[in-house]
Backbone as CSV, one residue per row, in Angstrom:
resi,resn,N_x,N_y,N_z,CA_x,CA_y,CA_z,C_x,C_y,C_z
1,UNK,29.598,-25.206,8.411,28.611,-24.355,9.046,28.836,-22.893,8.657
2,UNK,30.038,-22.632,8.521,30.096,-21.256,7.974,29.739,-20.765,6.582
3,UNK,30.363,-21.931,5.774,29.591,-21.661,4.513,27.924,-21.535,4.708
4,UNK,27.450,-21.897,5.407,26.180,-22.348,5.404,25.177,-21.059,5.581
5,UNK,26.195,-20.207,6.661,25.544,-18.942,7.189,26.360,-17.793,6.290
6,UNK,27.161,-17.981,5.699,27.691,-17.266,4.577,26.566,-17.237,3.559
7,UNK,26.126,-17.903,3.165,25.318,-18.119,1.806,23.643,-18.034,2.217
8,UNK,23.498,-18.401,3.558,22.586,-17.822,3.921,22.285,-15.807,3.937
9,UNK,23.052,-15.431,4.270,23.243,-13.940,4.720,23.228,-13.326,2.961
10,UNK,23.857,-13.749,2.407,23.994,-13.619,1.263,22.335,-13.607,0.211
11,UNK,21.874,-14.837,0.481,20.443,-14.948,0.243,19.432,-13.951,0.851
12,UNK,19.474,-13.315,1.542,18.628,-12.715,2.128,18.688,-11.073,1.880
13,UNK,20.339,-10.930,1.745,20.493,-9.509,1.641,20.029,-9.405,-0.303
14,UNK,20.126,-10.081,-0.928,19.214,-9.707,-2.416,18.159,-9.911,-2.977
15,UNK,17.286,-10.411,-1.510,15.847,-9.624,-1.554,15.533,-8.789,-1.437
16,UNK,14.789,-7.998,-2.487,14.286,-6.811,-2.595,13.485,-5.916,-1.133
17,UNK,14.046,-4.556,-1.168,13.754,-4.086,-0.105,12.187,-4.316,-0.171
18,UNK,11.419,-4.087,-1.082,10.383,-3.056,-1.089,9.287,-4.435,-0.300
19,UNK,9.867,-5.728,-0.103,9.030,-6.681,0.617,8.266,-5.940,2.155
20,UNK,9.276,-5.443,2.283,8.991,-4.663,3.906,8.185,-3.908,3.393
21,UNK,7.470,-3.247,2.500,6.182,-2.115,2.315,5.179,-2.620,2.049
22,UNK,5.081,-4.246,1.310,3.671,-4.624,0.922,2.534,-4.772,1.761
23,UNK,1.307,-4.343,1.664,0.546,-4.707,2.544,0.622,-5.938,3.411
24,UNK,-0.051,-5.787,4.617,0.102,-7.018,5.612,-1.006,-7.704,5.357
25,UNK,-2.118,-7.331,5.832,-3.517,-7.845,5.691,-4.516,-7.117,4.835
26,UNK,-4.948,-7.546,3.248,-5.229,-7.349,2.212,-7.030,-7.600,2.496
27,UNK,-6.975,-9.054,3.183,-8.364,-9.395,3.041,-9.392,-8.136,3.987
28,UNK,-8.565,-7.644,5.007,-9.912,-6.644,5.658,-9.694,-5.444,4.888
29,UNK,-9.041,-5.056,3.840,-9.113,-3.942,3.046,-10.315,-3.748,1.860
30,UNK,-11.297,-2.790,1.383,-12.055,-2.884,0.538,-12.131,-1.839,-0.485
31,UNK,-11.726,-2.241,-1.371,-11.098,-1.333,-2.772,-12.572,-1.102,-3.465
32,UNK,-11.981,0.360,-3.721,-13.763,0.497,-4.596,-12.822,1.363,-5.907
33,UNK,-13.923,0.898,-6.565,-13.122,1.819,-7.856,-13.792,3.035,-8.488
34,UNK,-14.649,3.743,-7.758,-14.747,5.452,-7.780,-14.975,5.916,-6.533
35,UNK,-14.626,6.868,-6.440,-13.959,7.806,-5.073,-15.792,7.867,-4.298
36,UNK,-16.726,7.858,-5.395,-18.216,8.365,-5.193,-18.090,7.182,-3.843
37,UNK,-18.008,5.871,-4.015,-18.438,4.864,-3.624,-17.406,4.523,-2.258
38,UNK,-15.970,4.855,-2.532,-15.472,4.729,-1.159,-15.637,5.903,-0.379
39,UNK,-16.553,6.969,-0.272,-16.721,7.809,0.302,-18.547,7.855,0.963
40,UNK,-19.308,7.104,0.574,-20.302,6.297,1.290,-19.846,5.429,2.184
41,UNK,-18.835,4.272,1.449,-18.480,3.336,2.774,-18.173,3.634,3.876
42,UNK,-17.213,5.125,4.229,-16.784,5.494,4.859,-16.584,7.196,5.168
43,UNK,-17.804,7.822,5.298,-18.180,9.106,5.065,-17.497,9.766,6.201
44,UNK,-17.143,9.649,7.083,-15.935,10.517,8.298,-14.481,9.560,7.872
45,UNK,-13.994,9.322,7.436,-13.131,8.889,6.965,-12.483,9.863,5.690
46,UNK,-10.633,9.565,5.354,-10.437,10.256,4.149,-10.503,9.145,3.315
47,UNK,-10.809,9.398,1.886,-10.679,8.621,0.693,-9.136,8.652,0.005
48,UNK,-8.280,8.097,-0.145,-7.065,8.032,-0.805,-7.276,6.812,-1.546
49,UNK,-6.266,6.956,-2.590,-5.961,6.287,-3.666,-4.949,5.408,-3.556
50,UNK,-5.163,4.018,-3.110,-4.348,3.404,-3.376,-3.528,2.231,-4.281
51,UNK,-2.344,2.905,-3.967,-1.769,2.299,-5.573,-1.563,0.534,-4.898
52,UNK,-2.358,-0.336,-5.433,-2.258,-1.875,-5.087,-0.785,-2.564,-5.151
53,UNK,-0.117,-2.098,-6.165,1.542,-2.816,-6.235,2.303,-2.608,-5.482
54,UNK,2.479,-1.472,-4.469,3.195,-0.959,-3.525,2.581,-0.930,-2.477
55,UNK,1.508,-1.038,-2.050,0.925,-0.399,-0.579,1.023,1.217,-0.427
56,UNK,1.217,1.589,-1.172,1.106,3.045,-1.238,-0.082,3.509,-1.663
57,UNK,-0.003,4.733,-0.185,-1.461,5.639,-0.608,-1.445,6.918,-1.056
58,UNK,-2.140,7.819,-1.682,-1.908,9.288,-2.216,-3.374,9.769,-1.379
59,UNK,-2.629,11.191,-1.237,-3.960,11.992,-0.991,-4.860,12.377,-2.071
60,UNK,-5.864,12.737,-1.909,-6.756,13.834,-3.388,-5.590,14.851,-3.914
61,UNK,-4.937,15.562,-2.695,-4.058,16.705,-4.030,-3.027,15.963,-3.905
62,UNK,-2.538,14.822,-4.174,-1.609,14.446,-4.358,-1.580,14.190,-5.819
63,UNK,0.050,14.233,-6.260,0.113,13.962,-7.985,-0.267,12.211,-8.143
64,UNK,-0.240,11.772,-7.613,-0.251,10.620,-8.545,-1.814,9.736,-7.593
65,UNK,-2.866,10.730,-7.129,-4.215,10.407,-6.599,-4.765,9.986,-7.869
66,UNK,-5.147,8.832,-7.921,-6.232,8.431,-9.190,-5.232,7.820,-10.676
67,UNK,-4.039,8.302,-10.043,-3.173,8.284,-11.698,-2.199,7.201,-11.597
68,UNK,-2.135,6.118,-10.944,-1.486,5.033,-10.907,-1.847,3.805,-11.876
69,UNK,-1.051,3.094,-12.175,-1.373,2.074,-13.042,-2.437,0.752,-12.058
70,UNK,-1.846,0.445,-11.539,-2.790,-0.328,-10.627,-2.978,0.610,-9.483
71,UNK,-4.294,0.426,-9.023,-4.748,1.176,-7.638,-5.974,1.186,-7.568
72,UNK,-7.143,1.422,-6.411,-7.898,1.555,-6.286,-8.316,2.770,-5.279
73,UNK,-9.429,3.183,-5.240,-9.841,3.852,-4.333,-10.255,3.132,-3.032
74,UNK,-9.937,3.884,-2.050,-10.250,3.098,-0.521,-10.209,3.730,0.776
75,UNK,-10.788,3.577,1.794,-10.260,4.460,3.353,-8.918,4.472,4.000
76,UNK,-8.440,5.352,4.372,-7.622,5.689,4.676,-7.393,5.030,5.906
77,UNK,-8.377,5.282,6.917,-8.091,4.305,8.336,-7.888,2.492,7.890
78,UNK,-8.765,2.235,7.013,-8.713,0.964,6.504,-7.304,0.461,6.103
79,UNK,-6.692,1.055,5.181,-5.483,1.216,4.492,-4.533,1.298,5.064
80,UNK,-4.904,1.774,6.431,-3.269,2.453,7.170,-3.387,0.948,8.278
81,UNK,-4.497,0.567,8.835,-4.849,-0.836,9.180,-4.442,-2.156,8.573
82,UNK,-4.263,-2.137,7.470,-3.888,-3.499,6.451,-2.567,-3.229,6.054
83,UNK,-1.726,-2.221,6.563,-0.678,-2.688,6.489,-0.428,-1.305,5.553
84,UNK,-0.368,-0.809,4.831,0.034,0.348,3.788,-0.039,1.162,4.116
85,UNK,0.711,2.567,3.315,1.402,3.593,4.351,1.227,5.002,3.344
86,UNK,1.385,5.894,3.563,1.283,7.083,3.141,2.428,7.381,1.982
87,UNK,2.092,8.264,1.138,3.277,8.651,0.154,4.259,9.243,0.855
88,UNK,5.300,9.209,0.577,6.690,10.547,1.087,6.628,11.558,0.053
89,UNK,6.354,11.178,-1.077,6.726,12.500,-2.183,5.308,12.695,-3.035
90,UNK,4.565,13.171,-2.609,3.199,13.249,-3.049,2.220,12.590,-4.212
């Protein structure tokens, strides 16, 4: 039994942190891919850029708004709802 929870503990601690950041709920999120168009969907709302591989969102003056390899444009209330979270370093 100890081996058991040995190798268990073991398994778990070299999963990658970044599991804890991925979005939660993807399906009520709606990605548009120009800012024109997620800013109709949601005209009192902010538009941020989010980068899809991380759950990470950027602001407009943020450096990496629009400049991510995967990402889409999308609402911000939406985004922060499905689970994904704001940049720390712009």
């Amino acid at each position: 039994m100890r081996i058991f929870a040995l190798t268990f503990f073991l398994l778990v601690s070299l999963l990658p942190a970044s599991y804890a950041s991925l979005p939660q709920d993807t399906a009520s999120l709606t990605l548009y891919t120009t800012e024109q168009a997620a800013q109709k969907h949601c005209p009192d709302d902010e538009v941020v850029w989010l980068n899809t591989n991380s759950g990470i969102w950027h602001s407009r003056n943020g450096r990496w708004y629009g400049n991510t390899k995967h990402g889409s444009y999308a609402c911000k209330q939406e985004a922060a709802a499905a689970g994904n979270r704001a940049s720390l370093n712009g």
